[in-house]
DRENZA-482296 format. One record per atom (N, C-alpha, C): residue in one letter; x negated, y, z. Coordinates in steps of 0.001 Angstrom, whole numbers, plus 500000, padded with zeros to 6 digits. Each point is the difference from the previous one (the first is absolute). Example, Ala and Ser with C-alpha at 12.3 -4.5 7.8 and 13.67 -1.06 7.14 Angstrom:
REM DRENZA-482296
a486810494310507800;a500890501190500000;a499100501200500000;s500350501050499280;s499180501190500060;s500770501090500730;
END
This chain:
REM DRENZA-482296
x550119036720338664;x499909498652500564;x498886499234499290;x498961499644500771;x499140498913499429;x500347498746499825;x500916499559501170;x500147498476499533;x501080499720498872;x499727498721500433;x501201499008498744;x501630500365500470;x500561499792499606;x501594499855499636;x500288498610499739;x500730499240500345;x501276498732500096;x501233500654499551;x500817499706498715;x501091499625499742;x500608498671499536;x501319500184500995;x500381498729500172;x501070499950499565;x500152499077498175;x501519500239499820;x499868500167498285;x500032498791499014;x499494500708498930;x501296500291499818;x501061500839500118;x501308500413499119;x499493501432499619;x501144500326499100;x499690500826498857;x499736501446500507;x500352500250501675;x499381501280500573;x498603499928500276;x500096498246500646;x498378499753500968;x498692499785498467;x500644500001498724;x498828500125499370;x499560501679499622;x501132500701500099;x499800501575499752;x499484500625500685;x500181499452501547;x499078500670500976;x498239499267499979;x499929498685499643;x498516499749499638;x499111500413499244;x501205500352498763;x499219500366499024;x499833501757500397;x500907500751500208;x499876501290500314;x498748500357501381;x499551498828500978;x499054500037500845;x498694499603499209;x499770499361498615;x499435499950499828;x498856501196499001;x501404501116499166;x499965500721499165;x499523501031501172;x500135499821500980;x499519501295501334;x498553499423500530;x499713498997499592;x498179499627499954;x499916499081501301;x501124499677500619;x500319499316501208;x499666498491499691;x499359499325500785;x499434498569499778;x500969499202500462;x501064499082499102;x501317499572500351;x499998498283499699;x500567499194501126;x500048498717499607;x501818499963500262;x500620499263498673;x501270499624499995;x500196498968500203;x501009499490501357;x500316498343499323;x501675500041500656;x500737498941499099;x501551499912499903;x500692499875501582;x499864498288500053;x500271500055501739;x499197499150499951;x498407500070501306;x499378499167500064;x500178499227501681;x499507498679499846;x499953499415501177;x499466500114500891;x500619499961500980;x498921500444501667;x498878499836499504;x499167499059499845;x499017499860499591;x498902501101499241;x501038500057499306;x499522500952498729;x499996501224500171;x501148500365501356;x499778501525499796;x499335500193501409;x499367499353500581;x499123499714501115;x498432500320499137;x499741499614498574;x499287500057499386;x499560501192499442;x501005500246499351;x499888501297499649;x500015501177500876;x500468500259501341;x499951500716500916;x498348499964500704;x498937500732499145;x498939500274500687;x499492500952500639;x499056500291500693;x500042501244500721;x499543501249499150;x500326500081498547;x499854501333499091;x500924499800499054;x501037499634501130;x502014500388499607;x500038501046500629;x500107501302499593;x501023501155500949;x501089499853499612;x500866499728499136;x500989500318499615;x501428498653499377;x500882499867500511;x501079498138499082;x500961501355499635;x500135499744498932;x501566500220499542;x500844498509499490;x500893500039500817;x501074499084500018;x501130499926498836;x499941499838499073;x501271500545498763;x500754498621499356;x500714499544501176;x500733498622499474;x501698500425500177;x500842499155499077;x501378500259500002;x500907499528501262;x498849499170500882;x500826499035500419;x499663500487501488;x501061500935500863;x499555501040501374;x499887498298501043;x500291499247499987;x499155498519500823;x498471500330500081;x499866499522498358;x498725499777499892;x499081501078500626;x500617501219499204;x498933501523500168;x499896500091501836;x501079499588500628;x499609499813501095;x499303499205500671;x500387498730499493;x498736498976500688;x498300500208499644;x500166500471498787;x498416500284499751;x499214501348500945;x500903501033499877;x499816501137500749;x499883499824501617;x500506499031500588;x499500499755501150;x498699499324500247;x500006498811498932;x498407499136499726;x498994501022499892;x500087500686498945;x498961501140499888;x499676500829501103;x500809500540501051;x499945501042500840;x499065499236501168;x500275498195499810;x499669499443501061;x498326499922499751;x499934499680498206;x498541499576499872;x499421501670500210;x500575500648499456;x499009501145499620;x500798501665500558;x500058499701501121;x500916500661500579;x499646502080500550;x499187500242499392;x499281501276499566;x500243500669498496;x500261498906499326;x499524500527498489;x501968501011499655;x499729500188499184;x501689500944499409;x500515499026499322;x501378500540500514;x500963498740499577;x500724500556499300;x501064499733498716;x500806500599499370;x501171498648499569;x501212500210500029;x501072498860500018;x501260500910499369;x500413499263498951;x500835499848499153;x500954499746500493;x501172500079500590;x501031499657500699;x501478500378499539;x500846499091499576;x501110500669500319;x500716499954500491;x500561499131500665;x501067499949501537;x499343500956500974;x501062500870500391;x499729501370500605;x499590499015501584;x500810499090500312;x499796499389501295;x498620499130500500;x499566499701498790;x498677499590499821;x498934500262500296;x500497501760499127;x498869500456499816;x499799500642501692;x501042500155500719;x499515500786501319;x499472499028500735;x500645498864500000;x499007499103500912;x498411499650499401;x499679500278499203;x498404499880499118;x499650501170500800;x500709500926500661;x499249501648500274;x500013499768501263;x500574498942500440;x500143500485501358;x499115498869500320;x499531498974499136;x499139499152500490;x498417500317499970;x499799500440498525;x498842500958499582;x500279501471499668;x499725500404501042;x500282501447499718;x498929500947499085;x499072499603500229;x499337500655498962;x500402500046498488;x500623498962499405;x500172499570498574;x500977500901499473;x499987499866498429;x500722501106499391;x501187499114499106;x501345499507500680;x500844499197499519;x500955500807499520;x500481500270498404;x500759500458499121;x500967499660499133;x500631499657499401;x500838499721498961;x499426500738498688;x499538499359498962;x499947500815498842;x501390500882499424;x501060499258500546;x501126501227499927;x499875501079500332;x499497500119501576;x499983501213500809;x498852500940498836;x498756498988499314;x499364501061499621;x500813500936498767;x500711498997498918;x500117500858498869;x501683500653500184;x500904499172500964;x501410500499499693;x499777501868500160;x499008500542500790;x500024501645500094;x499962500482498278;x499195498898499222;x499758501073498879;x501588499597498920;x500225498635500002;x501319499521499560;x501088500994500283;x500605500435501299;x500520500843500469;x499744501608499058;x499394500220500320;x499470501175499250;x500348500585498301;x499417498321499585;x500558500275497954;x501483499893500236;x500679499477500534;x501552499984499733;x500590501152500634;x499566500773501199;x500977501014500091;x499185501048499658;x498971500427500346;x499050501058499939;x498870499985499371;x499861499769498635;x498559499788499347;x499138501207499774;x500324501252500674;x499269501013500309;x498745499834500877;x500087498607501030;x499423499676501560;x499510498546499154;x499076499421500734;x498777499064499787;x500730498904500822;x500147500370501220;x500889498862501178;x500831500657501073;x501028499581500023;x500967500423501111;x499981498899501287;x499732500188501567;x499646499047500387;x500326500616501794;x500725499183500337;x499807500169501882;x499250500899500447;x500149500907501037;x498731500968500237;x499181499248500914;x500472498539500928;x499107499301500603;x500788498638500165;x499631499045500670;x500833499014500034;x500962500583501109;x499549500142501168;x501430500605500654;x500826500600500366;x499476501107498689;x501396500804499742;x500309499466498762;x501356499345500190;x501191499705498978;x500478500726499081;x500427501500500400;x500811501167499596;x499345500686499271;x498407500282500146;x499406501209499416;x499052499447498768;x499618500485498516;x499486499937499279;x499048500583499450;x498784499890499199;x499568500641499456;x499555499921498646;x499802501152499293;x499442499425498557;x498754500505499440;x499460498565499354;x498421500564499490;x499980500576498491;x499018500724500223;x499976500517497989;x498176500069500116;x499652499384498954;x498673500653499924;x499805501096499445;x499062500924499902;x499897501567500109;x499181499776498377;x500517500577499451;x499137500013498261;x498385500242500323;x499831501407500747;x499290500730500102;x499123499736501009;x500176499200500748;x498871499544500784;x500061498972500361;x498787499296500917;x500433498215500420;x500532499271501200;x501141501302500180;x501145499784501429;x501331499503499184;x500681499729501232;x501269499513499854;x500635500712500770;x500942500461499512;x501569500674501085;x500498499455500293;x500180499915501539;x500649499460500832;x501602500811500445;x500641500150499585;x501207500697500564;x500830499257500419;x501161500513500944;x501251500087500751;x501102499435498971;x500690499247499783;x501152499091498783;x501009500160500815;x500785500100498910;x501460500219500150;x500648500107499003;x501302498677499493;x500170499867498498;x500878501033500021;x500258500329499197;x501060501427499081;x500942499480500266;x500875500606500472;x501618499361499769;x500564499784498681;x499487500795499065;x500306499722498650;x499413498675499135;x499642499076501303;x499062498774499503;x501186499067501012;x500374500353501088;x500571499563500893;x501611499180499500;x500244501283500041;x501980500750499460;x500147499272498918;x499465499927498839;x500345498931499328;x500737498439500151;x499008499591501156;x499986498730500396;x501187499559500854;x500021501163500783;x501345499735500985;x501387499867499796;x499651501071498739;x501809500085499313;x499885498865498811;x498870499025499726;x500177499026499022;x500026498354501165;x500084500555501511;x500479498571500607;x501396500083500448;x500108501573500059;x501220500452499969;x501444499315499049;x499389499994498933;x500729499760498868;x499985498527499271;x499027499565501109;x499763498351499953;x500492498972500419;x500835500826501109;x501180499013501203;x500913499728498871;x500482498394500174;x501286499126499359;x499869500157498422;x498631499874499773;x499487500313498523;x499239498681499493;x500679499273499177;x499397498779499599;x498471500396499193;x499035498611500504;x498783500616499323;x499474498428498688;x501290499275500174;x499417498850499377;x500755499622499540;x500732498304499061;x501199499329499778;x500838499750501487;x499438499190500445;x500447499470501377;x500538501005500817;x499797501531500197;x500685500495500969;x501017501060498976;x499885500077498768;x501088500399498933;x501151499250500312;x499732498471500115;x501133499329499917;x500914500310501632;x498687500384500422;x500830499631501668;x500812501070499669;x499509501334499698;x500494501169500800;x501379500197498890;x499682499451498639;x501536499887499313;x501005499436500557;x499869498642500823;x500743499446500483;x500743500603501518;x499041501314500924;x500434500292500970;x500901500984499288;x499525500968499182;x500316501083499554;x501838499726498795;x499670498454499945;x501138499410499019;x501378500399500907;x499442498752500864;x500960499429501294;x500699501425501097;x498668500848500002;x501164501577500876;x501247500682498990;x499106500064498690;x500838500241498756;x501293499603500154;x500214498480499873;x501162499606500192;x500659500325501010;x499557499661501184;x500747500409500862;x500589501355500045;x499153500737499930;x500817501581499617;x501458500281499314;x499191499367498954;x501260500215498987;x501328499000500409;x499676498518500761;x501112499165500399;x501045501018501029;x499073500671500588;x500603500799501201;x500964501474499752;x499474500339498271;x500649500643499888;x501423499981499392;x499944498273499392;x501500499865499640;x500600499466501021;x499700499786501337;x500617499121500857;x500384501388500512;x500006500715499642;x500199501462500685;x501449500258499635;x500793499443498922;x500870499823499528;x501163499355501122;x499699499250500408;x500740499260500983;x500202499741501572;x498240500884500418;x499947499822501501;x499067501105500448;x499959500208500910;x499221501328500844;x497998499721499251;x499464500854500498;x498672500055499594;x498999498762500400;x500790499735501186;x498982499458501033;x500194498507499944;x500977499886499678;x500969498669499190;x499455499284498841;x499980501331499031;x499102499882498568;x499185499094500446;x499208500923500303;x498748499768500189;x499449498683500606;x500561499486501112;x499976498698500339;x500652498869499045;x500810499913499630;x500202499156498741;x499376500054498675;x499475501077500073;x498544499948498590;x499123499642500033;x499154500139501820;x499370499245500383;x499805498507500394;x501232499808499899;x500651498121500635;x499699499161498614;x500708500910499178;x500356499447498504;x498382500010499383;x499175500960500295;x498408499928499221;x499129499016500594;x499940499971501324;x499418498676500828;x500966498782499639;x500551499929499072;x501172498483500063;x500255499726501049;x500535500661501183;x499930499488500894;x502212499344499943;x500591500911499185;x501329499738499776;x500165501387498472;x500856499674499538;x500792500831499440;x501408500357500318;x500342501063500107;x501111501082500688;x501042499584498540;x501321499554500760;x501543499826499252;x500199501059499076;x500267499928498314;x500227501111499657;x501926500115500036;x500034501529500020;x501875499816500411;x500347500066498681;x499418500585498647;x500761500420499177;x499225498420498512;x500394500060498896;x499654499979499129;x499444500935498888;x499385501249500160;x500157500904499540;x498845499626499156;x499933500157498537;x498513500029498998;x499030500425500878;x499683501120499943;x499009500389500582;x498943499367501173;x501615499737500677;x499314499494501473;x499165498556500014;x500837499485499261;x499570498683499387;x498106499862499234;x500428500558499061;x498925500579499088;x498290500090501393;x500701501126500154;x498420500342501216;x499830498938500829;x501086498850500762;x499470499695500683;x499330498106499165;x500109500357499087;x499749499131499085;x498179500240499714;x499801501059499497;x499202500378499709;x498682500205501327;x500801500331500915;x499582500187501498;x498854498475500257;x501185499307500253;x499353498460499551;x498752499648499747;x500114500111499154;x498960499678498596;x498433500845500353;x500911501701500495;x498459500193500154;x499129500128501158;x500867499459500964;x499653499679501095;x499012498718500056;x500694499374499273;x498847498667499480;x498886500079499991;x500235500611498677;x498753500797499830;x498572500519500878;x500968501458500282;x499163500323501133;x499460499359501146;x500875499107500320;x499783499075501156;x498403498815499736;x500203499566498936;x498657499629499470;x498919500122499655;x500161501829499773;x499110500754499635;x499192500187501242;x500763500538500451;x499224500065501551;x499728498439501089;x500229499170499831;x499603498863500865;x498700499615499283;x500172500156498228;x498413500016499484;x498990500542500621;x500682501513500264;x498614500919499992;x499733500001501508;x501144499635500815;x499315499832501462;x498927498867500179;x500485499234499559;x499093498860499897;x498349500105499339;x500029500357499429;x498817500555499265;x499320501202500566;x500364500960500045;x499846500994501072;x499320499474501394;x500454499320500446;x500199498927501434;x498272499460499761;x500134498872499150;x498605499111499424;x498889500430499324;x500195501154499648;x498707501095499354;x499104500186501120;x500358500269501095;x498979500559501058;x500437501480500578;x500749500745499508;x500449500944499919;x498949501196500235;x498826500233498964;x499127500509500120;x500143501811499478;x501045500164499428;x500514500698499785;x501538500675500458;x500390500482500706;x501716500309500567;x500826500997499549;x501101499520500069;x500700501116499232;x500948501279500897;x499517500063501287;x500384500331501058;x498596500359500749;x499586501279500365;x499320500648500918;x498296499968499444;x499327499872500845;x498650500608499499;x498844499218499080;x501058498816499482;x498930499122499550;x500667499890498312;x501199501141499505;x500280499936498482;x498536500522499334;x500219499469498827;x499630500523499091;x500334501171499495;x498866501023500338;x500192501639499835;x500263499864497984;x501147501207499840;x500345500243498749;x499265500767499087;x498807500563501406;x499102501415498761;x499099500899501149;x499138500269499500;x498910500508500562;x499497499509500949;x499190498952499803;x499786498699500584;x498563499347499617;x499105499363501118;x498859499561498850;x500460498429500174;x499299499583498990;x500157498316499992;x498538499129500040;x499743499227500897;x499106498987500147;x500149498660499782;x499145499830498443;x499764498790499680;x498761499078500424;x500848498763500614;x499395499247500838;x499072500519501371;x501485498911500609;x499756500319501647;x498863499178500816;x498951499559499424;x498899499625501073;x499589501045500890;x498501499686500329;x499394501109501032;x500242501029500039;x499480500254498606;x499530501349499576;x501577500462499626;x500911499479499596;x501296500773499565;x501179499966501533;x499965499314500494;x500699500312500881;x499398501443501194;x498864499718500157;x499278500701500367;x500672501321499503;x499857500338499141;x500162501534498737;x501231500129500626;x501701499008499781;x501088500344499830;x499880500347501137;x499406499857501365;x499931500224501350;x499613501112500043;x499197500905499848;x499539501284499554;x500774500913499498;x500267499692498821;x501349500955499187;x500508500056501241;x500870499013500326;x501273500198501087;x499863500884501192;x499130499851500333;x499157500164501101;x499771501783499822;x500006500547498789;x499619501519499314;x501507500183500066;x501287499189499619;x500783500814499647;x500848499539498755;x498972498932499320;x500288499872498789;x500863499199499965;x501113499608498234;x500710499023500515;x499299499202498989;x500211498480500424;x499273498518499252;x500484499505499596;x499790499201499248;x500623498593499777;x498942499172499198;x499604498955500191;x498914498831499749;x500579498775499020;x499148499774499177;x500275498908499319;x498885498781500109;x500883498630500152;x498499499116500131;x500774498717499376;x499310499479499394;x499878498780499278;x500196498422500669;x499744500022501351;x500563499034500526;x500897499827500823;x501119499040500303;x500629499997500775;x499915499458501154;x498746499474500089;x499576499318501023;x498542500764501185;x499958501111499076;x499089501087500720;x499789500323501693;x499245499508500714;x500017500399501418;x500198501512500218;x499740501300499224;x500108501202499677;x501910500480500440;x500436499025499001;x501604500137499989;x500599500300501661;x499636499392500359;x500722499930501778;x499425501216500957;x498903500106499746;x499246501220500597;x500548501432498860;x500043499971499161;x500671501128499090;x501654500036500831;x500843499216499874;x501304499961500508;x499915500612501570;x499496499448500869;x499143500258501583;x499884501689499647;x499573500573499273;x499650501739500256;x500689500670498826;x501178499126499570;x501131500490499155;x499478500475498773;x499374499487498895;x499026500019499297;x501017499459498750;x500674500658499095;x500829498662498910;x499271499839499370;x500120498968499407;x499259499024498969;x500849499067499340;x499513500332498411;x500873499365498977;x498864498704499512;x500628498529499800;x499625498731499792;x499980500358498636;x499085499914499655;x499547500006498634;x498855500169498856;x499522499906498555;x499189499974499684;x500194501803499367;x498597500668500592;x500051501008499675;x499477500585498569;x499983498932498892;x499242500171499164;x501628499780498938;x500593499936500664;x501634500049498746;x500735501010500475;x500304500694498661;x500677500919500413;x501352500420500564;x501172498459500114;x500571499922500728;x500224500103501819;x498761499463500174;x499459500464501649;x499616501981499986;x498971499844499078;x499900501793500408;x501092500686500008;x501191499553498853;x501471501001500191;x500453499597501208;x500070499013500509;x500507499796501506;x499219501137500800;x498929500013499953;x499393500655500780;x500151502092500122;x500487499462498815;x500411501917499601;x498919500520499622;x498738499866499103;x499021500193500123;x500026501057498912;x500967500538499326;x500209500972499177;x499805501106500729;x500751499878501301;x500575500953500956;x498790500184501117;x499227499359499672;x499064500024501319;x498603500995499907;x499927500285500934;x498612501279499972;x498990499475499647;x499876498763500592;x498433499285499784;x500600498150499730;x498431499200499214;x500129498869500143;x498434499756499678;x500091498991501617;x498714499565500072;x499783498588500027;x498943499489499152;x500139498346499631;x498851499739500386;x500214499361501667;x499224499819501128;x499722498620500067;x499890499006498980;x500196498531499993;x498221500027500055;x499976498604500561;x498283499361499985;x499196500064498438;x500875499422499390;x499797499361499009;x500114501614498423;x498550500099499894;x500161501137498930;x500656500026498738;x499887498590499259;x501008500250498777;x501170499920500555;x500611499286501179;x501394500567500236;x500254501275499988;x499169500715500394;x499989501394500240;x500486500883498943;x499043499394499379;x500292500398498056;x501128500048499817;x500564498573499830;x501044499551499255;x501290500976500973;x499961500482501126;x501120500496500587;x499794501753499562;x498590500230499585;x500015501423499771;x500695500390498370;x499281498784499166;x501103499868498808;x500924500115499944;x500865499370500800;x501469499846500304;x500444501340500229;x499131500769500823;x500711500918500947;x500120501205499140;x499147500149499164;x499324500960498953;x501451499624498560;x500806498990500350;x501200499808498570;x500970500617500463;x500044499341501686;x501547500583500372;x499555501207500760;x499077500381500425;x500197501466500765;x498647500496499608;x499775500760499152;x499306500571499310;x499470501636500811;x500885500451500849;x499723501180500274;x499772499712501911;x499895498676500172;x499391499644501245;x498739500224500487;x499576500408500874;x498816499875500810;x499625498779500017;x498825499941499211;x499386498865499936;x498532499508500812;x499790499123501131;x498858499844500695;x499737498130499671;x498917499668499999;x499819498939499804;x498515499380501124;x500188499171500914;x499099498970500545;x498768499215499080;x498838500885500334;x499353499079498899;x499108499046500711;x499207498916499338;x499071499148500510;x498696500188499759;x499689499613498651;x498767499770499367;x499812501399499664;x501006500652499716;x499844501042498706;x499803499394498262;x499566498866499587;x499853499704498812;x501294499827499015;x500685499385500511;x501301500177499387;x500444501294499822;x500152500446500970;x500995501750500252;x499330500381498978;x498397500260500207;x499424500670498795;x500400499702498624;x500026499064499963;x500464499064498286;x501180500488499697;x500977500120500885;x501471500043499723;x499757502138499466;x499217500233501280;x500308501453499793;x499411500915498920;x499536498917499166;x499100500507498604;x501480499709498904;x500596499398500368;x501386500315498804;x500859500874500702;x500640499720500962;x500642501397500110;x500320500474502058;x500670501146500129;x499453500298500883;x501123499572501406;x499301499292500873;x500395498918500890;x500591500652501356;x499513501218500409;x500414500796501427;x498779499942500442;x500533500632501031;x498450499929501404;x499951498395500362;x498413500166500040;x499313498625500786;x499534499778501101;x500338499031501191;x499148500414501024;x499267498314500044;x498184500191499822;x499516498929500337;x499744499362501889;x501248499322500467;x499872499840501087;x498736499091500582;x499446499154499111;x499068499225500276;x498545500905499951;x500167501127499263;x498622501243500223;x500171500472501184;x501424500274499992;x499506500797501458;x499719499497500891;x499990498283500207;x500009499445500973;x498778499536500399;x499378499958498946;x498680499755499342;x498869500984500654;x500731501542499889;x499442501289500549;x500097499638501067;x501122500148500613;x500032499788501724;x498795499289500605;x500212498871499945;x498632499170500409;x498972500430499796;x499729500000498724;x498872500690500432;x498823500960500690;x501024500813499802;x499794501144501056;x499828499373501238;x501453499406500513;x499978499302501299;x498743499026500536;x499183499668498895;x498820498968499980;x499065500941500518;x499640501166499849;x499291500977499834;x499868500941500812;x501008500203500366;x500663501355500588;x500934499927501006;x500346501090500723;x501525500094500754;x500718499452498538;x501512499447500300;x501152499731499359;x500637501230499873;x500379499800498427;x500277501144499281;x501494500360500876;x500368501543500096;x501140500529500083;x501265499470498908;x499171499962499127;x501009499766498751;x499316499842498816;x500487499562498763;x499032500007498966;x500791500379498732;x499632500936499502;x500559500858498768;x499848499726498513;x500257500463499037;x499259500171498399;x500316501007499256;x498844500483499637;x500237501288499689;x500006499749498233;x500412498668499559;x499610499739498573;x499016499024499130;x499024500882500784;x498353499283499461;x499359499005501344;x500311500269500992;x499538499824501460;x500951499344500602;x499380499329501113;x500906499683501249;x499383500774501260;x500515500757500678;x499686500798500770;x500529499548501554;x498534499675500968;x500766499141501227;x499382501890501058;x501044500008501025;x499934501331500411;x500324499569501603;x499556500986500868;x500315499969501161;x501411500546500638;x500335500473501405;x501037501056500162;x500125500937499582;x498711500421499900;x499921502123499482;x500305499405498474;x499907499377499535;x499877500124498337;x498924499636499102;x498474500554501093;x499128499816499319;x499276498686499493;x499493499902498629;x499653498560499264;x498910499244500509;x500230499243500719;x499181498955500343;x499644499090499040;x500238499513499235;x499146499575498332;x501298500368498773;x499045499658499274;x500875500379498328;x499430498455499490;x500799499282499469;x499902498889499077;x500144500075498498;x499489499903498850;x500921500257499217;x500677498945499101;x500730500611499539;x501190498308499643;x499376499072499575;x499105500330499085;x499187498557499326;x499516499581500613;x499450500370501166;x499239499446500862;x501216498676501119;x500787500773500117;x500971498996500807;x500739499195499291;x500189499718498633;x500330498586499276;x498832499228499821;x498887500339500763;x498638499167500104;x501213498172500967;x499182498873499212;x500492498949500670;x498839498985500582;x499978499115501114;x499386499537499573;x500939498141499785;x498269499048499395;x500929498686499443;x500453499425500970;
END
């Protein structure tokens, strides 16, 4: 490409891709969000190329139509993540190349947590759902393998018999208390039913143990006998109990959001399981994937007020409210027990601070970590050793570029030293290498 490049969007991807267009000798003007005006200005006729890289899928859309209107030849590339968005951007400009930086890196995310043999595990197209494939780059030469995926059942089987074992299984205080209190209250009744067994048919019992545990009445006793006395004394008392126990935990249970269930496909799996920390784009995205393979999930995110939360619940997705950087949340999470844990948050020293964590209480976990800058990770990973890294903002960085340049990559890989953007067959349509893609610009 001879001409200039427009990126639009200084956030912390849209400077990686400027600076990485610039480290490729590409003549690049950046600006944040500029005004009609301005980007009327900057749109001259030796623009081939806007990349669009803003957080905000409004904006990336309103600009992406302005642009198509001023300069409606040149290559378009759009950052998108509302899936609904992004089809109407395709169906308006069809030429343009509208993506999710999720879509680019969750293949390689995917990959370090179940299969770190493979580079990226990833859809074999968008519309096939069912079928997979996985990339590896080839040591020995400068292809990529493209093969046929299909997780192991021995990656699978784990997971199923740990949601298995997850039904009516408290994962927090609040549903401890509930399920003591359900588990209190049958208790009693059982046992009420079995001394009422003393005096009246089964079926008899049983309804007056039940009358007597709901307060709804207590049943005449005929005798004075110690005993009888005694239990139903005691009966009482812990019916109370229980009875409180559980109106707590319904209640609470009830007002949480119920992002987690203790009943059917949305428990918290007990073991062989991956876990995703923080459910934005890029992590909900992932837990959608796992699931989607086979795998079983469960997500942790830090707010309770997360737009993520409702769309996670929507495709039966559990998710535990909490800070994933204490190790009281990771034991909720079972993260001892879990195959993988990936700390998919925006924000890189969070990242840290949850891989720390994860590295006290589950030490023999699969460890993958979301990186940004790379400068931190690096810092951290010079004292001790952190798991796999995946820089999602490189690869995203790669993508575009290419896409500036070139057909849009099939997929985009790392073989380590490189970012490797490749077609269908496999073969490498550029090699980046890492230093080159933490290029920024100001």
């Amino acid at each position: 490409m001879s001409g200039r490049i427009l990126v639009i969007g200084k956030t912390s991807v849209g400077r990686r891709v400027c600076g990485l267009l610039h480290a490729s000798g590409l003549e690049t003007t950046h600006l944040d969000e500029p005004t009609d005006s301005e980007l009327r200005a900057a749109l001259t006729t030796d623009v081939e190329g806007i990349a669009v890289m803003l957080h905000d899928d409004i904006k990336a859309l309103r600009y992406s139509l302005a642009v198509h209107h001023i300069r409606p030849g040149a290559r378009l590339f759009v950052a998108m993540f509302d899936r609904t968005a992004r089809e109407q951007l395709r169906t308006a400009v069809p030429t343009s190349v509208v993506l999710s930086p999720a879509a680019i890196s969750v293949p390689s995310l995917v990959a370090a947590a179940i299969d770190p043999r493979t580079s990226a595990i990833r859809r074999k197209d968008t519309q096939d759902e069912k079928r997979w494939v996985s990339l590896t780059p080839d040591g020995h030469d400068i292809n990529v393998r493209v093969e046929d995926y299909e997780v192991p059942d021995a990656i699978r089987k784990p997971g199923r018999i740990g949601k298995i074992t997850g039904q009516l299984r408290a994962y927090d205080a609040g549903t401890k208390v509930l399920l003591t209190g359900v588990f209190g209250l049958i208790t009693i009744i059982a046992l009420d039913t079995i001394v009422g067994l003393q005096h009246a048919q089964f079926i008899r019992a049983l309804y007056d143990a039940t009358r007597t545990t709901a307060t709804i009445s207590a049943p005449e006793l005929s005798d004075d006998e110690p005993f009888v006395l005694i239990w139903a004394t005691f009966a009482a008392l812990a019916v109370l109990t229980f009875t409180a126990m559980f109106a707590a935990g319904i209640v609470n249970y009830l007002l949480s959001g119920r992002h987690v269930a203790l009943l059917g496909k949305r428990v918290a799996p007990r073991s062989g399981h991956v876990v995703v920390v923080g459910m934005g784009q890029v992590g909900l995205r992932l837990a959608e994937e796992l699931q989607a393979l086979g795998i079983a999930v469960i997500g942790i995110e830090v707010n309770p007020q997360a737009r993520s939360l409702q769309i996670a619940r929507s495709k039966s997705i559990p998710v535990i409210v909490g800070d994933a950087a204490s190790r009281t949340t990771l034991k909720a999470a079972r993260t001892e027990h879990a195959q993988a844990l990936i700390a998919a948050g925006s924000a890189e020293w969070d990242n840290i601070a949850v891989a720390v964590s994860s590295l006290a209480t589950a030490p023999e976990t699969r460890l993958v970590i979301r990186a940004g800058t790379g400068d931190a990770i690096d810092e951290t990973r010079s004292l001790f050793h952190i798991g796999a890294v995946v820089d999602v903002n490189g690869l995203t960085a790669s993508f575009v570029t290419s896409a500036m340049t070139g057909p849009a990559p099939y997929a985009v890989v790392s073989d380590g030293e490189a970012d490797l953007t490749i077609d269908e067959s496999g073969d490498v349509t550029n090699r980046l290498s890492r230093s080159a893609t933490r290029c920024e610009c100001n």
